[in-house]
C-alpha positions in Angstrom: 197.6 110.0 -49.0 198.5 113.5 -50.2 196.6 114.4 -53.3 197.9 115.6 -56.3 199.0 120.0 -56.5 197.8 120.1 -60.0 195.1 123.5 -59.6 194.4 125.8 -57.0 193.0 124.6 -53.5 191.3 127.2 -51.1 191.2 127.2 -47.2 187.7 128.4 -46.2 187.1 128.8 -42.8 184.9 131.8 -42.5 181.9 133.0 -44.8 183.4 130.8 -47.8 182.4 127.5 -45.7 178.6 128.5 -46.4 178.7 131.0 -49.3 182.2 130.3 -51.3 180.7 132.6 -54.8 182.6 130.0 -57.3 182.5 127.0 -58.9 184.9 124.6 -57.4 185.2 120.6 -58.8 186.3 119.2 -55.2 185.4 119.8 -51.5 187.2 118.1 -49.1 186.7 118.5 -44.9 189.8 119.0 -42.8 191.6 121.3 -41.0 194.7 123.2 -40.4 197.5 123.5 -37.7 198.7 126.3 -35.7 195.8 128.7 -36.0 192.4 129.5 -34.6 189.5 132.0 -35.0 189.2 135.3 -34.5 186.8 138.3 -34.6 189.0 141.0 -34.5 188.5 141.8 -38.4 186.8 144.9 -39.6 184.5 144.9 -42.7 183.6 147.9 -43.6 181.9 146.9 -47.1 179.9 144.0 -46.7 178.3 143.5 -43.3 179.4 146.8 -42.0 180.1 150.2 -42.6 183.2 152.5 -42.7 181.2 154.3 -39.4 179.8 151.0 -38.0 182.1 148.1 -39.4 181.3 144.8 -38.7 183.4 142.2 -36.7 184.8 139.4 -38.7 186.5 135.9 -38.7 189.9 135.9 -39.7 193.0 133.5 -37.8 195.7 134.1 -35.4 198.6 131.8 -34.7 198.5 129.4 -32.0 201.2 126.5 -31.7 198.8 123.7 -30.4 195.6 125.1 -31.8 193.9 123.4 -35.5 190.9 125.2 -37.0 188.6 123.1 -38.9 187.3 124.2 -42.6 187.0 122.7 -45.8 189.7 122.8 -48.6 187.5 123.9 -52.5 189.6 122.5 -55.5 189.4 124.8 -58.7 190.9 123.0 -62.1 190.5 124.0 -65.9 193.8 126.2 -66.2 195.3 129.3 -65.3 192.5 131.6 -66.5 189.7 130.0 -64.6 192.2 129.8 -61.5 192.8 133.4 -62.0 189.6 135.1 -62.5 188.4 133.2 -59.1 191.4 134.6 -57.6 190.5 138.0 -58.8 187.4 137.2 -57.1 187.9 136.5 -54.0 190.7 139.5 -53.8 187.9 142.0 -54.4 185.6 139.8 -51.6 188.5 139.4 -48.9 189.6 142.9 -49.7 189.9 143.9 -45.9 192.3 140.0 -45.8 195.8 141.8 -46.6 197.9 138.3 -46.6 197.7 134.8 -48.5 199.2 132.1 -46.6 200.2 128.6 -48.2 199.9 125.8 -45.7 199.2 121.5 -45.3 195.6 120.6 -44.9 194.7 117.4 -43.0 192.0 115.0 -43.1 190.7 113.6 -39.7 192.8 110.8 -38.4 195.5 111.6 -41.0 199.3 111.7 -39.5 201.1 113.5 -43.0 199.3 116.5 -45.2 196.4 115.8 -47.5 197.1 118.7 -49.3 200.5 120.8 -49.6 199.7 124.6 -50.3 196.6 125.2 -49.6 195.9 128.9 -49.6 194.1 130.6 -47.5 193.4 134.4 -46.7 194.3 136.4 -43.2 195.0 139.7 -42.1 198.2 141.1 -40.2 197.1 141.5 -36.4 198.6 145.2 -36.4 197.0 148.2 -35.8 200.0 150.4 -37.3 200.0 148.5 -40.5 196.4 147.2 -40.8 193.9 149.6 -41.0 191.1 146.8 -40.6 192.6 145.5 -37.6 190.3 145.6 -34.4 192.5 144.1 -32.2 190.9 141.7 -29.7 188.1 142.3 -27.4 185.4 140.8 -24.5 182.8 138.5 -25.7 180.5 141.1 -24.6 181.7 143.9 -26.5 182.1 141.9 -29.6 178.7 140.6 -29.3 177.0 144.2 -29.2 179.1 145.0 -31.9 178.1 142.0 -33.9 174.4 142.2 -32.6 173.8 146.0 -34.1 176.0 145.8 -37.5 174.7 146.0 -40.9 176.1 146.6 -44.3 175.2 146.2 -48.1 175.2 142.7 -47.7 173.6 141.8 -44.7 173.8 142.1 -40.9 176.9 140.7 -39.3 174.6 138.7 -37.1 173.6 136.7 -40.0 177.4 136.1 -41.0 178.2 134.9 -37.9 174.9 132.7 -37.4 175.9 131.3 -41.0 179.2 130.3 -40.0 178.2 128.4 -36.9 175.6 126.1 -39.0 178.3 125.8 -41.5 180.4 123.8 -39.0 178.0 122.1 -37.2 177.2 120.8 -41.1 180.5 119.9 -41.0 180.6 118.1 -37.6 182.9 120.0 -36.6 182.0 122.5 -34.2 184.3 125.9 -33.4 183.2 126.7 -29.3 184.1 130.4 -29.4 182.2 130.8 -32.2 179.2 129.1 -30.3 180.0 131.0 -27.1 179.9 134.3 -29.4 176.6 133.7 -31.3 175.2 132.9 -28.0 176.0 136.3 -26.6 174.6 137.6 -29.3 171.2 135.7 -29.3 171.3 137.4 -25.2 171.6 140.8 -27.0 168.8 140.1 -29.6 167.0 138.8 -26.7 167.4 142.2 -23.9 166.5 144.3 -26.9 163.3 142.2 -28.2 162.1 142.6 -24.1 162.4 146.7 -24.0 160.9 147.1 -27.3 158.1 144.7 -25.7 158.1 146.9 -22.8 157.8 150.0 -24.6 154.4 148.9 -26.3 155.5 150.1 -29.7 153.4 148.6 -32.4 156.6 147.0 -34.0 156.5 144.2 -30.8 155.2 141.3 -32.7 157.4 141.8 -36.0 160.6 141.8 -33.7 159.6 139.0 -32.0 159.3 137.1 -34.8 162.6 138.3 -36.2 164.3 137.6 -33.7 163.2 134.2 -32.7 165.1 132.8 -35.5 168.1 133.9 -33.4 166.8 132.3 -30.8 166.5 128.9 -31.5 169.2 126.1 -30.7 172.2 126.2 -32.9 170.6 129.0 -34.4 169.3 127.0 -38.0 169.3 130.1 -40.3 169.2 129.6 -43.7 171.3 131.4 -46.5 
């Protein structure tokens, strides 16, 4: 059954799955049609830097492909919808497009929702200055392995984001394939600082080991 449009209803399918930053009255788990994850997102002002960005999840069109998320509710009027928009505009600043789409629950033939919105960026590097373009698992990884901005390491962001859907029983594959890369990165650099007998060995191992570990079980 489709719910009602009264208020605003966000998409969150990157960092807002684990960290949305508002208050929101409804949280409902579902998914999308006709897009999928990417990393080919620059952040230059939250987990990277203008000289080091970051790589980050936004989506790309794919005809068969859904990406699962979860859809936040925000009611009490125009102002309250408004000042979190003005939020999350200064937060997904490097985002330069909002999309309105259906949202599905599983098992669900018509639209949950109608209009859900949701932030993405134009995949051109003549128009985009934020656009990365695609790249190898293994690039991306060393990338995402060695950036770090005001708000964190990109590790974490992407670490946070792959708990955040197995929470959701929903698991995203190349996001699983790309934090493991990255745990192989963490791990070749833990063994030459090892090998170099610098005094910092035990404090990187223990660092690191969180990275290690399964499905990675980071907290926020």
């Amino acid at each position: 059954m489709e719910h009602s449009a009264m208020g605003l209803w966000i998409f969150a399918y990157g960092s807002l799955l684990s960290n949305p930053g508002f208050e929101y009255d409804e949280k409902i788990i579902g998914f999308i049609k006709h897009y999928r994850r990417v990393f080919d997102l620059a952040c230059i002002d939250h987990r990277g830097t203008p000289d080091f960005p970051a790589r980050t999840c936004t989506l790309e069109e794919e005809k068969e492909a859904v990406c699962w998320g979860v859809a936040y509710s925000v009611k009490g009027g125009l102002e309250k919808e408004r000042a979190i928009l003005q939020y999350l505009e200064r937060r997904e600043c490097e985002y330069d497009l909002k999309v309105y789409t259906d949202f599905y629950r599983e098992g669900e033939d018509s639209p949950t929702l109608t209009g859900v919105m949701l932030f993405i960026s134009t995949p051109d590097e003549e128009t985009n200055k934020y656009y990365l373009g695609p790249a190898s698992v293994e690039n991306m990884a060393s990338q995402i392995a060695e950036a770090t901005g005001p708000c964190g390491n990109n590790r974490d962001y992407l670490f946070h984001l792959e708990k955040a859907l197995f929470d959701i029983g929903h698991e995203d594959s190349s996001v699983i394939e790309l934090a493991n890369e990255v745990r192989k990165v963490l791990g070749r650099r833990k063994r030459r600082i090892c090998k170099c007998g610098n005094v910092a060995c035990n404090s990187m191992i223990s660092t690191t080991q969180m990275y290690l570990m399964g499905n990675s079980q980071v907290t926020q």
